[in-house]
Every structure is written in C-alpha cells, then in structure tokens.
C-alpha positions as CSV (number, residue, x, y, z in Angstrom):
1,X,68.4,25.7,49.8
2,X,70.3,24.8,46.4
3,X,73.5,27.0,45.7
4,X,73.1,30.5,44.0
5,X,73.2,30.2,40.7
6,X,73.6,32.6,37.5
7,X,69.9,32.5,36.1
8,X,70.4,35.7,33.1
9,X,73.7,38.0,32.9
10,X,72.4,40.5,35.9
11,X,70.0,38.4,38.0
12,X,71.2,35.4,40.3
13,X,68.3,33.0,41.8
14,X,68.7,31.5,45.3
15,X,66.6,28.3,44.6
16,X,64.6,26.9,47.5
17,X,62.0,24.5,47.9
18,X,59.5,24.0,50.4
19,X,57.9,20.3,50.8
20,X,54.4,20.3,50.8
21,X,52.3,16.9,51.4
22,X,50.8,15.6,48.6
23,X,51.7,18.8,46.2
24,X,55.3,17.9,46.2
25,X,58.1,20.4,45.9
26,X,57.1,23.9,45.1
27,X,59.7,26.5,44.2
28,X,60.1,29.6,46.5
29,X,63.1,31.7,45.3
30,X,64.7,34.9,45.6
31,X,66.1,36.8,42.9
32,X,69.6,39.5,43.6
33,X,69.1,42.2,40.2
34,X,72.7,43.0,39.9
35,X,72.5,46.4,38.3
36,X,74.0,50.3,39.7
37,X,72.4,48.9,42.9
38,X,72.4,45.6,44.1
39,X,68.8,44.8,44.8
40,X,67.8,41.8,46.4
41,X,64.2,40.5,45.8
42,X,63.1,37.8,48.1
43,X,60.0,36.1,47.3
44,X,60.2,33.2,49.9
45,X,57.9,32.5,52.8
46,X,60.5,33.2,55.7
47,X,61.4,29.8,56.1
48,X,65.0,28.5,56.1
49,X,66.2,32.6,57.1
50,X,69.9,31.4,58.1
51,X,70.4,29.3,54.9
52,X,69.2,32.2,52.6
53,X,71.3,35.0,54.6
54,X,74.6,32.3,53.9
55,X,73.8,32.2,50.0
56,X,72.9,36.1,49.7
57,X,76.3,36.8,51.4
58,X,77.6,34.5,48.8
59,X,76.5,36.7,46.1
60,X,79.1,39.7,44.4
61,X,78.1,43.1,44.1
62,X,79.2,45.0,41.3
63,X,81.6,47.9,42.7
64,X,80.8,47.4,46.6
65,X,81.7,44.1,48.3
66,X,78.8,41.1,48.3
67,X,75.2,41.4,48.9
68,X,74.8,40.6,52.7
C-alpha cells in the first residue's frame, strides 16, 4: 500500500494495488470523505487489512482526532 495521499480538498485515497498474473497491477483504493463526518469508503478486496488500518489511522479528522 502507497502512502495516503490528498486526492481533492475533502477526500484522501489510500492507493493499493493488487498483482494480478498477466493483467498487471489493478488499482483497489479506499477513499476517507472528510466532511461534518469523517466517512471512510473502502473499496478494496480485504487484502493487506493491517497495512490499510496503519494508513487510515494516519488520516486527520476534522474536529475529532484521526480516522482509525
């Protein structure tokens, strides 16, 4: 998993990407909405859980702490 990054002024994308063989490196990220509510939206497949839970935690909230 590539570090958070700012992807628009009030989303943040966790890039990952899963190898597959012969279709090469798909992208399979999760998006944090930073709005009233910190909103998480995880569109992975499951895979690399404790890497993902590290870079969510990594994440600022507005008003309340950091995401994880």
């Amino acid at each position: 998993m590539d570090q958070p990054r700012q992807l628009m002024q009030d989303i943040v994308i966790l890039p990952f990407y899963f190898p597959i063989p012969g279709a090469g490196f798909p992208a399979v990220n999760a998006l944090v909405i930073q709005a009233a509510e910190t909103v998480p939206v995880d569109t992975g497949m499951g895979i690399g859980i404790p890497a993902f839970m590290e870079a969510l935690e990594q994440i600022p909230t507005r008003g309340r702490g950091r995401v994880g």
